[in-house]
Phi, psi and omega in degrees: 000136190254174215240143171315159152253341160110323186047208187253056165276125151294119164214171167231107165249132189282157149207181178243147165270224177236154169219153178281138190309337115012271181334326192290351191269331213252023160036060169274159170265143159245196172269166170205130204204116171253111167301125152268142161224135197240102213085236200246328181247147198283162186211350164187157185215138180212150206230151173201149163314152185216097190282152187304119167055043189237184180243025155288007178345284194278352178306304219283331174262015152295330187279321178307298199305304194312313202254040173259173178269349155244214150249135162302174168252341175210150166237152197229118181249176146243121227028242189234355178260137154205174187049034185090217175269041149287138181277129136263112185272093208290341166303291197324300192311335210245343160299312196284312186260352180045047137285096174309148193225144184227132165263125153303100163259109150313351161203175207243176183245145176287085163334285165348288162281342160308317163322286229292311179252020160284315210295346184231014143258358183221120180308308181277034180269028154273343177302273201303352162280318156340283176302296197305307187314285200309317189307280200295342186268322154319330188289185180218175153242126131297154174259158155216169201272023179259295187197155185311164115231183195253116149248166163266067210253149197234109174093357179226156186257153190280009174234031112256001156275019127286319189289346185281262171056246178314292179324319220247339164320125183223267181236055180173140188316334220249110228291181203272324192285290136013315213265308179303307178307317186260048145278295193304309184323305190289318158277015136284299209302339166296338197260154207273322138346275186307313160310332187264357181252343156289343183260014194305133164129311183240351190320287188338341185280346186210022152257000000 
């Protein structure tokens, strides 16, 4: 597969890490982590807290963008969840910042069933089935020499968040600053240390 070079494109991709399934009760923090990248190589990485199944998404990730050392040219999240279901609204992020923002889906979604279970865990799940719906319905597939994927682009026309994409391809369909945010996110969030020291207080609950 031949591989993007990235060229000098600023970009950021948010992702989230892991938490244990608890969290959904005890409204525990994970992590949220954004890469900058300039091409293919990093160039700053920043991390801030999210709590589980809260509706701060896209705040936490403003705060994120606000503490890079640059401005990006694109922010790249994956899909409109993060932290179980807190929303990122990827319309809002590229209101508040004139950032073009491309939602990633890595797999495609059952609405439906996504419906069926905010309606029956969340007093406000017509706020957060909204965003996804609107989100997802927005979307397209672009190609690329890896594989089609389905985004969402806000503030960008869909064939240059494909062609940004395609540059930022390294070893996997999924561009490289995206592909690093849930690298790092998903290895902190594993070490158990780490996990207990954002949650002091409810950790104890779930060992």
């Amino acid at each position: 597969m031949i591989r993007g070079s990235g060229g000098s494109l600023s970009t950021v991709g948010v992702d989230d890490g892991f938490f244990p399934m608890v969290c959904k009760e005890l409204r525990c923090r994970t992590l949220l982590v954004a890469v900058l990248c300039k091409g293919l190589q990093v160039e700053d990485v920043k991390i801030e807290s999210i709590t589980v199944d809260d509706l701060d998404g896209t705040q936490v990730v403003l705060k994120l963008i606000k503490r890079l050392k640059r401005v990006p040219e694109a922010i790249f999240i994956d899909g409109v969840t993060v932290a179980g279901f807190n929303i990122v609204n990827p319309e809002e992020l590229y209101s508040k910042t004139g950032i073009p923002v491309v939602t990633v889906f890595k797999h495609e979604l059952n609405l439906r069933k996504i419906r069926e279970a905010l309606e029956k865990h969340f007093p406000d799940w017509g706020v957060r089935y909204g965003i996804i719906e609107k989100v997802y319905r927005h979307s397209t597939y672009v190609q690329t020499p890896w594989r089609p994927l389905r985004i969402s682009a806000y503030g960008i026309p869909p064939y240059r968040a494909a062609d940004y994409i395609i540059r930022l391809q390294n070893t996997s369909p999924i561009p490289e600053p995206l592909r690093l945010a849930d690298i790092i996110a998903s290895g902190l969030t594993r070490s158990n240390v780490l996990m207990l020291s954002i949650n002091k207080g409810v950790t104890n609950k779930w060992r």
